[in-house]
C-alpha positions, 0 to 999 in steps of 0.5 A: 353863080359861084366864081368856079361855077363861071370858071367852069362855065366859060372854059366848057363854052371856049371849048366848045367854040374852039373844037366846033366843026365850023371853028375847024379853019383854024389851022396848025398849032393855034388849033390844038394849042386852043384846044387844050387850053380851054379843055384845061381851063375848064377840067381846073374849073371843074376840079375847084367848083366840085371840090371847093363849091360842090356840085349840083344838080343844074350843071350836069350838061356842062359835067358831062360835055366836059367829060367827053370833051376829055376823052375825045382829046385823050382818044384822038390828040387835038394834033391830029385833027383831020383838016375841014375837008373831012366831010364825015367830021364836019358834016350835017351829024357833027354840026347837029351834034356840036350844036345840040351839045352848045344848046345843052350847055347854055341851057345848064348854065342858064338854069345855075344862074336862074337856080343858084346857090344862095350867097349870104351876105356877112352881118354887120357888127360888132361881134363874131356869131356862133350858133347851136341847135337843141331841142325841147320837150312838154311833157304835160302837153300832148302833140295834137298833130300826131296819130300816136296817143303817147306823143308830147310836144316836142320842137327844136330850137336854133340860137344865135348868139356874140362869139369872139370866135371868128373862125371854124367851121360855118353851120348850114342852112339846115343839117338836113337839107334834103327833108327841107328843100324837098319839102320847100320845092312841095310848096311851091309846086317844083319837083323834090330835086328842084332845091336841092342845092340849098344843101350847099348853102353856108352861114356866117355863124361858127357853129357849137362856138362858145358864147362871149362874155358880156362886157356890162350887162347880161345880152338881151334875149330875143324869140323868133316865130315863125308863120305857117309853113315857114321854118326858123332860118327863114328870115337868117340875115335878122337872125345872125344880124341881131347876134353880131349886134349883141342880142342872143335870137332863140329861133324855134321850129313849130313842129308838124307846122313848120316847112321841116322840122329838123331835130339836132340828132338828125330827125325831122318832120315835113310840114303836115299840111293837115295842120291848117285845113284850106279855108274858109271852112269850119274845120279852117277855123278851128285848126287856125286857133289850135295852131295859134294856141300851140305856137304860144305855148311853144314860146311859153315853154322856151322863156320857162326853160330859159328862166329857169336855167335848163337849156340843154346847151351852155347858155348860162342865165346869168349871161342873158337878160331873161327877165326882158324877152322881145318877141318877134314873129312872122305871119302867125309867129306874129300872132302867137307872138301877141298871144305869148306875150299877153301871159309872160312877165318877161315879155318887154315887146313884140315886133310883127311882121304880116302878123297873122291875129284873126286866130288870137281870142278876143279879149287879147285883141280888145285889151291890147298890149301892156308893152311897146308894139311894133309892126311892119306889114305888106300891102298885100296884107291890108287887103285881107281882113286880118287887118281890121283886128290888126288895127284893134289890138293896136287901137287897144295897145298905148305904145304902139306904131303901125307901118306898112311896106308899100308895094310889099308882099307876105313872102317878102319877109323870108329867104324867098328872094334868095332863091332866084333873081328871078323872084320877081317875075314868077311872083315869089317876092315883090317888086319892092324886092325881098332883099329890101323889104327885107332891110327894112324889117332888120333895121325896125328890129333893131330900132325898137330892140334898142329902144326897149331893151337897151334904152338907146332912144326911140326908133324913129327912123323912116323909109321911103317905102315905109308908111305909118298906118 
């Protein structure tokens, strides 16, 4: 919970406790004195939470407690209270009353700690981070996830990046939060309300910030992709981490296949579940490799647009390295990150988390990488059969390391930990916990990208929890 959400919290609960019937044998001015003391302190807590924080959904029975805790003390002042003898205030109904109110309270405030606003931690670095949202469009490519014959393929883009601005106005998690906590709750079976604070979630970046000027050479580039259902701040802490260490990170939005989709003007797509068929059938199959194919190809588009100086942002190409690309991607981001770079010059390594490559076509696999290959998967994942083709393309690749997180599961790799501390326990995250996994996967990010693009030595570091293999 939020400072202000706990200042609320136990001035609505001091109350409470002070102006309970069975409290009533505190006598003379204390009464009073306390009772508009922890009324005060609770309606300032209130003021400063809805200002400041912003309200939310899961502390409604502490508004409304308080609420009609100050109007009860601006119709009957606390002075005036009758004393304990007066049954009809300290009867059955105003002890049932009082106590059903105190439940209500305890039970909102238990759902604003188990449901809180997530509060993300500042990157470490070097630099101030800025980011931007765009959005690019194929033309020459129809959208395959769309009834309309005259739809292209178009998808948004957010890029992370060094500022020397260190103040102004943060970006959120999203613009459009409603279509994508509506669409995160869907997923995991919750009403549409269920997230709705995420609304409130604020990053560290600066947002529309100008870009800083390199000091030596141009920053290098980074392409995040997502899996399946996932969408591109999934993994935020990576993003804003890699841009306070001096890489410029171009997250992307598989439109129709990404958990919402959401478009700098304000329009945005949910998920469409149709992309990916439940398996095992033949239809899985075939959705699986289209999906694959069109993440590639969306990654394809982005380094075309990069190496030829058309972003529609102020990103100059002679301030990035665009010649030498990682690629980094999530579950079936993971995958189409391998295929991408099996057809782009510029691609210099790719780094899988889970990556998902049962959908990548064969002759990849067998023939492997031409450049350094990370990845870092679950042992959830090993079980699955999408290991043993993982095994071949690595086999297949001569600059290869294959880790594994022991104890770690596939959502590990997201914003799902953030979510509640209770992860763990409904089955959201691992054990390990998705905070640390989570590290882990930051810090081989930034290993490897420093090996390769920056020759800064091999990344060798170890982990308890990280074994090779």
């Amino acid at each position: 919970m939020r400072p202000f959400e706990w200042l609320l919290m136990g001035g609505t609960t001091a109350a409470l406790a002070v102006l309970a019937p069975w409290s009533w044998q505190v006598r003379g001015r204390w009464r009073w004195r306390l009772g508009y003391s922890t009324i005060g302190l609770a309606a300032t807590g209130l003021l400063l939470h809805v200002f400041v924080e912003g309200a939310r959904w899961q502390l409604a029975f502490v508004y409304v407690t308080l609420v009609l805790l100050v109007l009860a003390a601006l119709r009957h002042p606390l002075r005036s209270l009758p004393p304990p003898s007066e049954a009809s205030l300290t009867g059955p109904v105003a002890r049932a009353f009082t106590a059903t109110t105190a439940a209500a309270v305890v039970l909102s405030g238990a759902t604003a700690w188990a449901l809180p606003v997530p509060t993300l931690e500042p990157p470490v670095g070097p630099h101030h981070v800025g980011t931007r949202t765009f959005a690019l469009t194929d033309a020459s490519r129809p959208e395959v996830w769309t009834d309309t014959p005259d739809d292209v393929r178009e998808f948004p883009v957010q890029v992370w990046y060094p500022t020397a601005v260190a103040d102004g106005r943060r970006a959120p998690l999203t613009t459009r939060a409603d279509v994508l906590s509506e669409a995160a709750a869907g997923w995991l079976g919750l009403p549409a309300f269920t997230l709705s604070h995420l609304s409130l979630v604020e990053t560290s970046a600066v947002a529309n910030a100008p870009l800083a000027s390199p000091t030596a050479a141009p920053w290098p580039v980074v392409v995040y992709s997502h899996g399946w259902g996932g969408f591109r701040a999934q993994h935020l802490s990576l993003m804003e981490r890699l841009a306070a260490n001096g890489y410029v990170v171009f997250a992307i939005d598989h439109t129709h296949a990404a958990l919402a989709s959401v478009f700098p003007d304000g329009h945005a797509f949910p998920i469409n579940r149709d992309t990916l068929p439940a398996e095992p059938t033949e239809a899985y199959t075939a959705a699986s490799i289209v999906l694959i194919e069109t993440y590639a190809r969306d990654i394809q588009l982005l380094s075309e647009e990069l190496r030829n100086d058309r972003l529609p942002i102020p990103l100059s190409a002679t301030e990035l390295d665009i010649e030498r690309l990682a690629l980094v991607g999530h579950s079936a981001g993971g995958g189409a990150a391998m295929l991408a770079c099996s057809r782009m010059s510029s691609c210099e390594t790719v780094v899988g988390l889970d990556p998902w490559v049962d959908p990548v076509p064969d002759d990849v696999i067998t023939a492997g990488l031409a450049v350094p290959l990370v990845t870092l998967r679950t042992s959830e994942w090993m079980e699955e059969p999408n290991d043993d083709n993982l095994r071949r393309i690595h086999a297949s690749s001569a600059d290869q390391r294959l880790l594994h997180v022991v104890g770690a599961v596939h959502r590990d790799f997201t914003m799902a930990s953030d979510l509640t501390p209770l992860a763990a326990q409904v089955g959201l995250t691992s054990t390990t916990g998705g905070f640390r996994v989570r590290q882990i996967a930051e810090e081989l990010v930034l290993d490897t990208l420093g090996h390769v693009l920056r020759d800064a030595g091999p990344g060798q570091r170890t982990w308890p929890e990280v074994q090779e293999g």
